[in-house]
C-alpha positions in Angstrom: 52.1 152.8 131.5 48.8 150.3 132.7 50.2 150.7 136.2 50.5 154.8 136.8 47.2 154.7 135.3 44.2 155.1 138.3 41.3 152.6 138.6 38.8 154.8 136.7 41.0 155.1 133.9 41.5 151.6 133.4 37.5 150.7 133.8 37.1 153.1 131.4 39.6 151.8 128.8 38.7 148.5 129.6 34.8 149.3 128.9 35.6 151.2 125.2 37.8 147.9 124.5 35.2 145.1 125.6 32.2 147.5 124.6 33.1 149.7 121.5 35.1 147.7 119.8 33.3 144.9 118.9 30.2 147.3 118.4 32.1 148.3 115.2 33.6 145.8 114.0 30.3 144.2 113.9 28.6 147.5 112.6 31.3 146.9 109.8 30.6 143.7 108.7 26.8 144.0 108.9 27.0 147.3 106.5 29.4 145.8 104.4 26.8 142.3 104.1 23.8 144.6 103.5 25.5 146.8 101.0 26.4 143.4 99.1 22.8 142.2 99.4 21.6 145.6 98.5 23.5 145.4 95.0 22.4 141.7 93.9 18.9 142.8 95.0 18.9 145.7 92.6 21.2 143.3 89.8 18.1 140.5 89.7 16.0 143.4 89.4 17.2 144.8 86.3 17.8 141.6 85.2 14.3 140.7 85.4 13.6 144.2 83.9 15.9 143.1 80.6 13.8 140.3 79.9 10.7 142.4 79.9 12.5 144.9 77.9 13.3 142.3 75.3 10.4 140.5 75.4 8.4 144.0 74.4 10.9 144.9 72.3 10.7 140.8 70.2 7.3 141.2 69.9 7.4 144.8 68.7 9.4 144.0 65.5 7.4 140.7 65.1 4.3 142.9 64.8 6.6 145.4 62.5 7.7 142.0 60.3 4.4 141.3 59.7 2.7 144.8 59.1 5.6 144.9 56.3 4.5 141.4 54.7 0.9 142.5 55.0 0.8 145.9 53.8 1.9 145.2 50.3 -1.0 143.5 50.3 -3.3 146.2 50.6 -5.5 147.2 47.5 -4.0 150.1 47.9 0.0 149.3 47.0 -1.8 146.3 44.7 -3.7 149.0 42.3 -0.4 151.2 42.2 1.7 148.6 41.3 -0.7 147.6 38.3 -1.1 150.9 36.8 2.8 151.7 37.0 3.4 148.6 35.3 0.9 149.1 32.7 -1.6 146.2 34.1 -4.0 148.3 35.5 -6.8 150.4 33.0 -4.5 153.1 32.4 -6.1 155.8 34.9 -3.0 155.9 36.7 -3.7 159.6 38.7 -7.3 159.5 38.4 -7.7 155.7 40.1 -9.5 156.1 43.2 -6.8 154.6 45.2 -4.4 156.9 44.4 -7.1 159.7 46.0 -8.0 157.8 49.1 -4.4 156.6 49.9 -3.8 153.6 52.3 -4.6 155.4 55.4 -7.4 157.1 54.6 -11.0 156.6 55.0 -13.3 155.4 51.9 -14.9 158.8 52.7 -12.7 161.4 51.1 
């Protein structure tokens, strides 16, 4: 078959087998390294992204921890847990606190 083939022919077979062939192979492997390098790029970036995530999200119920040892505190909660255990002076509804609530203003 290689010898009832003309000189042309063969130059031109010959070229695609030198020339085109190791083009792709090598267009292959290269997309095949950078897809690979794409995908633990984007992996370290969500990694990094986690911590963040769970760094926000530690201190978010730190600051939630505390506001529920604090609030209790509050004169608010301490008044109405005196006068509905009967420690307080007796004006349970008509105690100021009870009016102006925890998150209201001294105002109203």
């Amino acid at each position: 078959m290689w010898k009832d083939l003309g000189l042309g022919r063969k130059l031109f077979l010959t070229f695609l087998l030198v020339g085109i062939v190791p083009i792709v192979v090598v267009g292959a492997l290269s997309c095949r390294r950078s897809q690979k390098a794409l995908t633990d790029q984007t992996c370290a970036g969500l990694a990094g992204v986690d911590e963040y995530m769970t760094q926000i999200l530690e201190h978010w119920l730190q600051d939630r921890t505390s506001d529920i040892h604090a609030i209790p505190l509050t004169p608010f909660y301490v008044n109405a847990v005196k006068a509905l255990t009967g420690q307080g002076s007796g004006k349970c509804r008509r105690d100021s606190a009870w009016k102006r609530g925890p998150f209201r203003g001294a105002d109203r």
